[in-house]
VOPAGU-2260 file (C-alpha; in pm, 1 decimal, decimal comma):
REM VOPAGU-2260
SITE   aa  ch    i         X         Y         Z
SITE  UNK   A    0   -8023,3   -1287,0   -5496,2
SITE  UNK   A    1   -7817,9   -1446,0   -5773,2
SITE  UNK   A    2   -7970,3   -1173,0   -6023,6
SITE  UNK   A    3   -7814,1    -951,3   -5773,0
SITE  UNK   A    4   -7444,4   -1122,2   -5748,3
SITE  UNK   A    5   -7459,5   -1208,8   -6115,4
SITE  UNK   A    6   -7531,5    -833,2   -6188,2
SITE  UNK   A    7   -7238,5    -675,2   -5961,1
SITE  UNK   A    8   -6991,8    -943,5   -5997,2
SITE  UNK   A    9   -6729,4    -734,7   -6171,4
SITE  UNK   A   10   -6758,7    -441,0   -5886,6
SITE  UNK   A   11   -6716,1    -668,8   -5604,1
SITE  UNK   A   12   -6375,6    -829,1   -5757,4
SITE  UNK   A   13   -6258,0    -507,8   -5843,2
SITE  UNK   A   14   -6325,5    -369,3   -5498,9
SITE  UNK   A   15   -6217,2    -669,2   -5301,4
SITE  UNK   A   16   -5883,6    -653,3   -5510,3
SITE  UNK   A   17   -5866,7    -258,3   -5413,5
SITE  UNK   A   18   -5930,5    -345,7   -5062,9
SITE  UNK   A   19   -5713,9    -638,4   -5020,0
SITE  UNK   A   20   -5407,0    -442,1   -5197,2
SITE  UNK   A   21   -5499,6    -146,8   -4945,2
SITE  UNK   A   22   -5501,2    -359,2   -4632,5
SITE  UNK   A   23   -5268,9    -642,6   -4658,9
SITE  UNK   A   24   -4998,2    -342,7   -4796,5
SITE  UNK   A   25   -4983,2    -184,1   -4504,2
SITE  UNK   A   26   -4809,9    -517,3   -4354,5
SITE  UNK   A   27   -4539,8    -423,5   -4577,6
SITE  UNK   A   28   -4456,4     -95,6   -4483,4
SITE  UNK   A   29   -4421,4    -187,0   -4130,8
SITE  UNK   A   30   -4042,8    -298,1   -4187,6
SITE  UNK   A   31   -3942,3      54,3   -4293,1
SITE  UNK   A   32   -4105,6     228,9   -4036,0
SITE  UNK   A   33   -3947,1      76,1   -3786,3
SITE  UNK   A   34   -3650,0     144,6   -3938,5
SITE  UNK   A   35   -3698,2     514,1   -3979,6
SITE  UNK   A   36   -3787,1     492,4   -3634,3
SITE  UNK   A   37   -3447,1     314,1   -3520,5
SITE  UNK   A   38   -3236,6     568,1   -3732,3
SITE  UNK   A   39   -3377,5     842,2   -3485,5
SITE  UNK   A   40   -3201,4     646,2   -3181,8
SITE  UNK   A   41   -2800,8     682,6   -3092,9
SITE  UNK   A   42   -2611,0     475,8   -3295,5
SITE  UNK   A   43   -2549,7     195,7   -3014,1
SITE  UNK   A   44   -2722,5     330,4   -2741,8
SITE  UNK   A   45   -2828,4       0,7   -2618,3
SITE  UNK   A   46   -2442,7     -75,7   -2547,0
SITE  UNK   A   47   -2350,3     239,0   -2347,1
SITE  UNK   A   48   -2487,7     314,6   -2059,9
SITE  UNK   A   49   -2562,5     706,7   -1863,7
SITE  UNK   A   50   -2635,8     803,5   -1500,6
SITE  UNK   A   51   -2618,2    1156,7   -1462,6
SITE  UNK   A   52   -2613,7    1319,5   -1101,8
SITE  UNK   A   53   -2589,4    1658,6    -983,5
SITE  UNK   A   54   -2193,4    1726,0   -1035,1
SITE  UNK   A   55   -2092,8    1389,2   -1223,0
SITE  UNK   A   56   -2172,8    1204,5   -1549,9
SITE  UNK   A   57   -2096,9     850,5   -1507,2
SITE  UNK   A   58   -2036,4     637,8   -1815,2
SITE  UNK   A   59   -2026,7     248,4   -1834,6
SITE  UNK   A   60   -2063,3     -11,8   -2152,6
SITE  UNK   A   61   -2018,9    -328,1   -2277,3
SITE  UNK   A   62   -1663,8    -468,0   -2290,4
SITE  UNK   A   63   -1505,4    -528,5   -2702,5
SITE  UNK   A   64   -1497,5    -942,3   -2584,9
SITE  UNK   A   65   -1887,0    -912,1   -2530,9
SITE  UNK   A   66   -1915,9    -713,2   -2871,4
SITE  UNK   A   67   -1690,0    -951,4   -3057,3
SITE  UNK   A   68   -1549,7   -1231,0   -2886,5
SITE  UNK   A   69   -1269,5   -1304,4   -3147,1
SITE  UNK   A   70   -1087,2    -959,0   -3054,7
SITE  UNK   A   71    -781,2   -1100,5   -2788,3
SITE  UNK   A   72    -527,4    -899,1   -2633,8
SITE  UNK   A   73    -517,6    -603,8   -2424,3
SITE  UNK   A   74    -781,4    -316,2   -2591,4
SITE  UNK   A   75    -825,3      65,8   -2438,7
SITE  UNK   A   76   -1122,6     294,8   -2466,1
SITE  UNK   A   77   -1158,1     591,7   -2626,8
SITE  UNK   A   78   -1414,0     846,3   -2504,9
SITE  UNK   A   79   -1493,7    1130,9   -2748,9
SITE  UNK   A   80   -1738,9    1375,9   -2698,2
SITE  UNK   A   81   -1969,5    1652,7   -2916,6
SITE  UNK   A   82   -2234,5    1881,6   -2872,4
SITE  UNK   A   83   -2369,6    1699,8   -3196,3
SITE  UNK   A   84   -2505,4    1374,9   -3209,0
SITE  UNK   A   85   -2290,3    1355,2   -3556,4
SITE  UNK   A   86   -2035,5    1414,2   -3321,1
SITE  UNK   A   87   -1867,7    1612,4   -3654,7
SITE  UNK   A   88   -1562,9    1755,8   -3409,5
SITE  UNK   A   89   -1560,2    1519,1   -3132,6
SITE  UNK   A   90   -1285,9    1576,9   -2881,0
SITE  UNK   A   91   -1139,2    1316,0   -2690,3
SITE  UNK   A   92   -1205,7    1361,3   -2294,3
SITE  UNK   A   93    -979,0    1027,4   -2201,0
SITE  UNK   A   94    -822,5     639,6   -2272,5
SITE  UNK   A   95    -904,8     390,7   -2032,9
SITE  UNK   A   96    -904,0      45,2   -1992,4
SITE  UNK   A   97   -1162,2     -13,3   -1794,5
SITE  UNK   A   98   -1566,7     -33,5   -1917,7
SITE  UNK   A   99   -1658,1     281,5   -1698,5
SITE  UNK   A  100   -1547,9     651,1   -1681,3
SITE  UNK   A  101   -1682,4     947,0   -1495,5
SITE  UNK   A  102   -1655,2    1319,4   -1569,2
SITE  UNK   A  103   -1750,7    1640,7   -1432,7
SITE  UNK   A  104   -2073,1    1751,1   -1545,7
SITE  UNK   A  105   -2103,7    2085,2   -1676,4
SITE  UNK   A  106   -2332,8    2395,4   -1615,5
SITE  UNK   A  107   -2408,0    2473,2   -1985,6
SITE  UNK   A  108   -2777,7    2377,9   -2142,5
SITE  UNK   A  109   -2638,8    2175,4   -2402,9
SITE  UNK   A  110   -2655,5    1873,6   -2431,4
SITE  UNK   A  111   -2326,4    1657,3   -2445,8
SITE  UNK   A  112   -2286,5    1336,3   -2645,8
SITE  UNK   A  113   -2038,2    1118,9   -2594,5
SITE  UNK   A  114   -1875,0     777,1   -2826,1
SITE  UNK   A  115   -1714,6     498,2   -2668,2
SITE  UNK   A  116   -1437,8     401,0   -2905,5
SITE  UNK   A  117   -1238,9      42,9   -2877,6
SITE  UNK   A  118    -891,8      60,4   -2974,9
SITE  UNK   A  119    -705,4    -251,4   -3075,4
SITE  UNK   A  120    -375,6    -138,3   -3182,0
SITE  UNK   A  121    -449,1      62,8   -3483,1
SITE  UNK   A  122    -790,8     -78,7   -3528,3
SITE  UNK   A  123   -1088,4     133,6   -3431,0
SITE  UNK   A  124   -1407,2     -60,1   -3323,2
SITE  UNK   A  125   -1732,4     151,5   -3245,6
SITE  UNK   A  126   -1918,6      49,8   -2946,6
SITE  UNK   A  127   -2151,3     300,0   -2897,1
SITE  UNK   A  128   -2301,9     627,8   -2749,9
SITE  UNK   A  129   -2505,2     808,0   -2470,5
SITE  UNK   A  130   -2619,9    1162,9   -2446,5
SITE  UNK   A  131   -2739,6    1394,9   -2173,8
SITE  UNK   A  132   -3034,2    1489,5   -2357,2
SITE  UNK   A  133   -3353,2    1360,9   -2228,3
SITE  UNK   A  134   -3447,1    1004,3   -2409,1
SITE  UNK   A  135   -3745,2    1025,5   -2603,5
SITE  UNK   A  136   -3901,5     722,4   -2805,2
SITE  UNK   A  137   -3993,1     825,0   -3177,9
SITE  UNK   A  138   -4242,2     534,6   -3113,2
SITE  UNK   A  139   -4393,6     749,2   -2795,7
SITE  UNK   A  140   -4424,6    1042,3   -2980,9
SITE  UNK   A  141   -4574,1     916,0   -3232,6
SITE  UNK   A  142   -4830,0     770,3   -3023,8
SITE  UNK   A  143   -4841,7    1118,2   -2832,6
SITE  UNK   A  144   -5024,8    1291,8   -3187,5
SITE  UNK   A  145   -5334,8    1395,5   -3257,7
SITE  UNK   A  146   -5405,0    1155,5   -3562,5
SITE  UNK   A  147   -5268,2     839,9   -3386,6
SITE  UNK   A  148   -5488,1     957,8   -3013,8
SITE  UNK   A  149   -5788,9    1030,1   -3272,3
SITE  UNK   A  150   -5776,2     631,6   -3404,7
SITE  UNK   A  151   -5640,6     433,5   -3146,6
SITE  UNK   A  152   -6041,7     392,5   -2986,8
SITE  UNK   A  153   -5897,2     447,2   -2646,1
SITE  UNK   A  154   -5645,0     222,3   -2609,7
SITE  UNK   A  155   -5371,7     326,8   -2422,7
SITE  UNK   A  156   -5166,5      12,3   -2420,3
SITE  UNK   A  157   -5205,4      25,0   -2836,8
SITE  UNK   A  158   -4829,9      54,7   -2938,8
SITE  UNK   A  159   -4715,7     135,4   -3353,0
SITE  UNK   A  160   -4381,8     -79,6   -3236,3
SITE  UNK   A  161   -4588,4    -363,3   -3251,8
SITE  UNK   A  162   -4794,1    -478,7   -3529,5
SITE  UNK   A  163   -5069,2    -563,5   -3408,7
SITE  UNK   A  164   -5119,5    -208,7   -3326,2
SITE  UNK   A  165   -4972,1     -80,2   -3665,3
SITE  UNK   A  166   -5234,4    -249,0   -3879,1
SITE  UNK   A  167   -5484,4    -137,7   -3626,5
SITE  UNK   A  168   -5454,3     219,9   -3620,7
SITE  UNK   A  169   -5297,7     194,6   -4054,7
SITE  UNK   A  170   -5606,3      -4,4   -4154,8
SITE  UNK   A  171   -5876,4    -110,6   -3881,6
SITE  UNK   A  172   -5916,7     209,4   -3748,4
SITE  UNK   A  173   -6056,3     390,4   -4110,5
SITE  UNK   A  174   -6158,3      86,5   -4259,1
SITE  UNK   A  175   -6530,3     189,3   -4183,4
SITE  UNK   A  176   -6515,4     456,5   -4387,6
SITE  UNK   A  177   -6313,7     263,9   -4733,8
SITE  UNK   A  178   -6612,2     -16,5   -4749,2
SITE  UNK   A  179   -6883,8     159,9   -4533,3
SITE  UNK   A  180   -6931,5     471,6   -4799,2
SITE  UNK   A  181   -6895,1     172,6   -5093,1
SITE  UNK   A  182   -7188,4     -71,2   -4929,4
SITE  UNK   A  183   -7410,9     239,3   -4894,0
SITE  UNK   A  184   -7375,7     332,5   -5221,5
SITE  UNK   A  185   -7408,8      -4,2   -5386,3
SITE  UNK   A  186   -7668,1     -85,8   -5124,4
SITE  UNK   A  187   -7872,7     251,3   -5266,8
SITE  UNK   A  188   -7840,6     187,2   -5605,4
SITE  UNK   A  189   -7939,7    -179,9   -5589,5
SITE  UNK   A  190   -8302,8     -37,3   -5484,4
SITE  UNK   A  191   -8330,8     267,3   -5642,2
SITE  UNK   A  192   -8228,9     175,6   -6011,6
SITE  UNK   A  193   -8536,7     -14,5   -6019,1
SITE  UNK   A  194   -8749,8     227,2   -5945,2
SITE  UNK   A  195   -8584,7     540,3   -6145,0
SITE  UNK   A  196   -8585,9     219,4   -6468,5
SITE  UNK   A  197   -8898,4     142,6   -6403,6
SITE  UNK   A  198   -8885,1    -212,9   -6400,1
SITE  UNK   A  199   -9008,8    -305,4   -6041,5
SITE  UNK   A  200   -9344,2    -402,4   -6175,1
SITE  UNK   A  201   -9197,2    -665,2   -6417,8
SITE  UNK   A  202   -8925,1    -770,2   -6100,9
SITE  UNK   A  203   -9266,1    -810,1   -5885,8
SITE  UNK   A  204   -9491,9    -963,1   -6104,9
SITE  UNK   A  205   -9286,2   -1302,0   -6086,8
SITE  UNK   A  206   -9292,8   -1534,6   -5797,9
SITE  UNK   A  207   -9024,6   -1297,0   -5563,2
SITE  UNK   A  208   -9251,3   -1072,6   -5343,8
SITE  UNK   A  209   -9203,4    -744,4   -5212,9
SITE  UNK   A  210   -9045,6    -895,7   -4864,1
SITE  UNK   A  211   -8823,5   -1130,2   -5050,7
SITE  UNK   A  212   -8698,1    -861,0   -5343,7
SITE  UNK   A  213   -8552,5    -666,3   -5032,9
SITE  UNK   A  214   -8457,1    -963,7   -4819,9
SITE  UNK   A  215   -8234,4   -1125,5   -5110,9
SITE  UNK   A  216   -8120,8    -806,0   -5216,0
SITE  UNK   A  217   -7986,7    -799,9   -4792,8
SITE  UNK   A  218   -7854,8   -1092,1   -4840,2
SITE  UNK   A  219   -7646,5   -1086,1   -5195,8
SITE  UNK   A  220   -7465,2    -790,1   -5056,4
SITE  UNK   A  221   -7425,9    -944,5   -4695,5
SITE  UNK   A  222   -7273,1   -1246,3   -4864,0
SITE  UNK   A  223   -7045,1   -1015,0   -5077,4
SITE  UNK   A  224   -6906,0    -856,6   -4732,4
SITE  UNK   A  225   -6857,7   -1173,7   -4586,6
SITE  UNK   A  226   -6644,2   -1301,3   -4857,7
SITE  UNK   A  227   -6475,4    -982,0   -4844,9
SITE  UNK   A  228   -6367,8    -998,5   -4503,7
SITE  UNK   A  229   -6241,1   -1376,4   -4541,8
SITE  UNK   A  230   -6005,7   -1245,4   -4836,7
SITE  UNK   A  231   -5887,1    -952,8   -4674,1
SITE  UNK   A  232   -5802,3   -1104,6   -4305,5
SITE  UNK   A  233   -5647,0   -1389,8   -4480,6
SITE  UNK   A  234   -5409,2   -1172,6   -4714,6
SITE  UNK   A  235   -5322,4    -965,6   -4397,0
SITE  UNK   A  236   -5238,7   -1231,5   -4234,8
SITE  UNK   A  237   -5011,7   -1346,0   -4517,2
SITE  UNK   A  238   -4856,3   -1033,8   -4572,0
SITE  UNK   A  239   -4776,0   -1022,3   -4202,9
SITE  UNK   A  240   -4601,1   -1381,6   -4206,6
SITE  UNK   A  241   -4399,1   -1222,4   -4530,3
SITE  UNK   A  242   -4242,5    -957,8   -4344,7
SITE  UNK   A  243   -4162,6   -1238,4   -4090,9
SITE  UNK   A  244   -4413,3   -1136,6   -3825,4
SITE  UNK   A  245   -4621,0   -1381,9   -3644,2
SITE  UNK   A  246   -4948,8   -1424,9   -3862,4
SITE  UNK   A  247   -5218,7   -1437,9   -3568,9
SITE  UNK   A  248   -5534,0   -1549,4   -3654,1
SITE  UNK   A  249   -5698,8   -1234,4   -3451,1
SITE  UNK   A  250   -5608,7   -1034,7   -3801,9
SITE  UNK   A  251   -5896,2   -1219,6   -3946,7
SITE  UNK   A  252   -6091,7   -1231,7   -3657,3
SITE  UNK   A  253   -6087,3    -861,5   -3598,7
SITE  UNK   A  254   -6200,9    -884,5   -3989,1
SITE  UNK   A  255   -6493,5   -1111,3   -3936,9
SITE  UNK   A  256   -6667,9    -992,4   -3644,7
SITE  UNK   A  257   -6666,1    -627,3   -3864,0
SITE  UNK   A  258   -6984,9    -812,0   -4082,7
SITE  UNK   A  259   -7241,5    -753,3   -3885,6
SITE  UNK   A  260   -7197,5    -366,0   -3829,9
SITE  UNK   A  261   -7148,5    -367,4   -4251,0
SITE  UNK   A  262   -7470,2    -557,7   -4208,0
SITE  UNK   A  263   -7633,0    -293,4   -4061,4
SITE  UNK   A  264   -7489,0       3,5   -4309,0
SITE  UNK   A  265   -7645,6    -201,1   -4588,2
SITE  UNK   A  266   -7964,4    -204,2   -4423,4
SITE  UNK   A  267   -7963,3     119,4   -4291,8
SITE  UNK   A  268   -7913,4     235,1   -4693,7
SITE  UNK   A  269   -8195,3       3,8   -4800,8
SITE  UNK   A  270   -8423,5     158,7   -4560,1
SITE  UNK   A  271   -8358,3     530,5   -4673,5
SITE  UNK   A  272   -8319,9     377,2   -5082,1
SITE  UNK   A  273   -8705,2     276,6   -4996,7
SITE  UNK   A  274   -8814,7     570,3   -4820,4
SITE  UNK   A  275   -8714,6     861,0   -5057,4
SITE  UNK   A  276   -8692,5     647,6   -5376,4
SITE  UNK   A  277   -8432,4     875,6   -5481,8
SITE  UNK   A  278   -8020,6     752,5   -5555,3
SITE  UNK   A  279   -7915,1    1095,1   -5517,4
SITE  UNK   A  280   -8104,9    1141,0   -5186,4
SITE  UNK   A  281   -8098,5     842,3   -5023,1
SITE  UNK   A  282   -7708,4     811,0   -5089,2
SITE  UNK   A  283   -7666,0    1126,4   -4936,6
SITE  UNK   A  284   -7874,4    1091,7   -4612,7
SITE  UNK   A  285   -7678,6     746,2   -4604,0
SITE  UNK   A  286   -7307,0     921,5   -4614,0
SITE  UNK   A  287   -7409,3    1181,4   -4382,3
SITE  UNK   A  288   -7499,6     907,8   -4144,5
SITE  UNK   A  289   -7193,7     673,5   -4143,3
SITE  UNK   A  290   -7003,1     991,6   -4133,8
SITE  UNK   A  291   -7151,2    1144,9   -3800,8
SITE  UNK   A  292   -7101,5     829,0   -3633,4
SITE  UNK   A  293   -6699,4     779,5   -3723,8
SITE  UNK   A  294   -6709,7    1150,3   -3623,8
SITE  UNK   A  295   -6860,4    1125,1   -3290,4
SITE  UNK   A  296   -6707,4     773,2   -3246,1
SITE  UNK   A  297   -6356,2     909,0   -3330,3
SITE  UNK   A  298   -6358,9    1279,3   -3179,8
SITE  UNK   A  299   -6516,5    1108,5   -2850,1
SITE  UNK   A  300   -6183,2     965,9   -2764,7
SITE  UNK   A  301   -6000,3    1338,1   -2781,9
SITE  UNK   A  302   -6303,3    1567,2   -2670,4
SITE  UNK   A  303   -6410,8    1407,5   -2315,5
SITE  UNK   A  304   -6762,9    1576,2   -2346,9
SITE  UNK   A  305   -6879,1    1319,4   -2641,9
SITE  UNK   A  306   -6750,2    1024,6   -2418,2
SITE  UNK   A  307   -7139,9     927,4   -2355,8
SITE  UNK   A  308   -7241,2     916,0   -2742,6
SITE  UNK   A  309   -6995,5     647,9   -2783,9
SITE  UNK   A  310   -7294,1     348,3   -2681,7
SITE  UNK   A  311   -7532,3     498,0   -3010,4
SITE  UNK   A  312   -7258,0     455,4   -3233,6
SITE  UNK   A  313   -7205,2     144,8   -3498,2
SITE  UNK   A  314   -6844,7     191,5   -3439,9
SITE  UNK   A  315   -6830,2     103,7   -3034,1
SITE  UNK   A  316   -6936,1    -253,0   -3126,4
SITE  UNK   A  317   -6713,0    -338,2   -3360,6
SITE  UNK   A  318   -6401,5    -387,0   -3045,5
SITE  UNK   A  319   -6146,6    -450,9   -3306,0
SITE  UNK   A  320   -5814,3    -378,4   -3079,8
SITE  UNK   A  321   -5996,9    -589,9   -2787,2
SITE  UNK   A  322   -5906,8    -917,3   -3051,7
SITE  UNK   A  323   -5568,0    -799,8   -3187,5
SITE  UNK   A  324   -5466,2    -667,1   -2842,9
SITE  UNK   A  325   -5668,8    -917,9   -2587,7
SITE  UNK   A  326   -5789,4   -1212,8   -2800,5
SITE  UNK   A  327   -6137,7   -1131,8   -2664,5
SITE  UNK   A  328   -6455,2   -1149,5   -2875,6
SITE  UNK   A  329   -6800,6    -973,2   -2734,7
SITE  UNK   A  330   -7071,6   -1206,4   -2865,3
SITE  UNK   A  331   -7289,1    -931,4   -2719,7
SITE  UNK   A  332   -7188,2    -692,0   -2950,8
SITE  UNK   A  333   -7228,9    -915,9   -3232,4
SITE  UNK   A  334   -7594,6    -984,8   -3149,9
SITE  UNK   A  335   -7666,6    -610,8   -3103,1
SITE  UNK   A  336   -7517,7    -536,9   -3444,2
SITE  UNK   A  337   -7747,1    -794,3   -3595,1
SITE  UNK   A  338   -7989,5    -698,5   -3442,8
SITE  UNK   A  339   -8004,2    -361,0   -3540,3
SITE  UNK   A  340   -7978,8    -429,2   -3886,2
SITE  UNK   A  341   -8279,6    -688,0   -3883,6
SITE  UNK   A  342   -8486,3    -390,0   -3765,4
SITE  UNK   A  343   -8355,0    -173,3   -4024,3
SITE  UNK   A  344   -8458,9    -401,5   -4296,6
SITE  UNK   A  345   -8754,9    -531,8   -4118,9
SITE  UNK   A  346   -8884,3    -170,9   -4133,7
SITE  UNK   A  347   -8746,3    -105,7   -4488,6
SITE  UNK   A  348   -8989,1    -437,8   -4584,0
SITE  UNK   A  349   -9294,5    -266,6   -4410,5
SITE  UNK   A  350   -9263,5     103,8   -4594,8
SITE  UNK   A  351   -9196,9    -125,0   -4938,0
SITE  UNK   A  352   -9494,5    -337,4   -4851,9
SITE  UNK   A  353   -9741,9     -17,3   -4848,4
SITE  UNK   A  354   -9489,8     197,1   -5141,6
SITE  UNK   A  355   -9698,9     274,1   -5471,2
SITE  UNK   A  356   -9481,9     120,4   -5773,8
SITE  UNK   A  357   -9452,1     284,8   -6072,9
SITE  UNK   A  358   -9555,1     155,0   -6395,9
């Protein structure tokens, strides 16, 4: 086992260093797409508000004293309006004093903005503006697309506004596949190069037995994701605190309880290393297998006819969004996960137990 951590040392760094940029970055994007998503909403929309009947618009906002309490004196309201949310020739539809206004509401199919102006003597002060267009959230429709449906595993309460759901859907959601296809490979190669060197006879002819080569093998690289995952929810959390969001603890929950399905990709790789012998083989059959289960994991929550394969994938046990979203942990799942992979590498120990060694 310490042959084993001594030997990859320098990977694992590099790739918990890769992973932990990766992850905890996302954090720091979240700012500016919020932002982006804010610039898509009328300029001070909050302020004015529209009721549109069938003959009338009716217009109301918020009074300049609730805006700025400092202006005094009397202050009138300009209402300009546009059939471009730039408004880039508005035309002024009326003055008023008071915080409401309505107007006739035409039979044309565009859509009318309007901008409530306050005018304090020559001073101009924007309050805001309303449209007749039909509201639409960037933030829903963005949640309404293919890609975001295809990772949100189901949840329909899982919102990007929030960022609990950002950094579920920007990093929980693939992270299967950015260390998954990295343990396999590692976990491959830590078997296989000693049979394709030829140097499992001198490995076995000290005191570590056939059961215990494979069984500290297991558990260098199970120790390696655990540290991993410690690192990573940690920095997340920080990063989220740094872009001065609450740093919940869930972040590296929802990290933690993602060991024991890595558990079982390692010894799911081990188990096909041992069988074919091979690196080029048993890496292969060990990609093709994580990636049919994200496949039928993910594509199950758009195509409603894969629903039932969801139960015989890794991927349904490892309720990430159920910790972010509910604070909820499934020790069930945990033991299934663990369980699984102690078969796997049981099994792995019996076909290495009767495997012919080269010499």
């Amino acid at each position: 086992m310490l042959m084993e951590l001594r030997k990859g040392w320098k990977g694992f760094i590099i790739f918990i260093i890769v992973a932990t940029l990766v992850a905890a970055g996302y954090a720091q994007l979240y700012p500016s797409v919020m932002e982006d998503m804010e610039e898509d909403k009328l300029v001070g929309a909050e302020l004015v508000n529209i009721e549109i009947e069938d003959d009338e618009i009716h217009l109301s906002w918020a009074s300049i004293e609730e805006i700025d309490e400092n202006i005094e004196g009397s202050v009138v309201y300009r209402i300009v309006e546009d059939t471009n949310r730039y408004m880039p020739n508005p035309r002024e539809i009326n003055v008023t004093s008071y915080n409401n206004y309505t107007l006739e509401r035409t039979d044309d199919n565009d859509d009318r903005y309007f901008g409530v102006i306050a005018l304090d003597g020559t001073m101009e002060i924007p309050i805001g503006m309303a449209s007749t267009e039909e509201p639409v959230d960037p933030m829903e429709e963005l949640m309404d697309t293919p890609f975001v449906r295809l990772f949100s595993a189901g949840r329909e309460d899982l919102s990007m506004a929030d960022m609990e759901g950002f950094i579920s859907i920007e990093v929980y959601s693939w992270w299967i596949l950015l260390v998954g296809v990295y343990l396999a490979y590692l976990s491959v190669k830590s078997v296989t190069t000693d049979f394709e060197k030829d140097r499992l006879d001198i490995l076995l002819s000290s005191s570590v037995s056939r059961k215990g080569y494979l069984l500290e093998k297991f558990s260098a690289l199970s120790l390696f994701v655990l540290i991993m995952h410690v690192i990573v929810g940690l920095m997340i959390m920080l990063s989220v605190y740094s872009v001065g969001e609450s740093p919940d603890i869930a972040y590296l929950i929802a990290m933690l309880i993602a060991v024991p399905m890595f558990m079982v990709i390692i010894a799911v790789s081990m188990f096909f290393a041992v069988l074919f012998k091979k690196s080029r083989t048993a890496v292969g059959v060990s990609f093709g297998v994580i990636l049919v289960q994200f496949g039928l994991f993910a594509t199950g929550h758009l195509v409603e006819s894969l629903e039932p394969v969801h139960p015989f994938t890794i991927s349904n046990y490892w309720d990430y969004n159920s910790v972010l979203l509910d604070g909820v942990v499934y020790p069930l799942h945990l033991v299934l996960l663990t369980s699984i992979a102690i078969i796997f590498l049981l099994a792995s120990m019996e076909i290495f137990q009767k495997s012919d060694i080269p010499s």
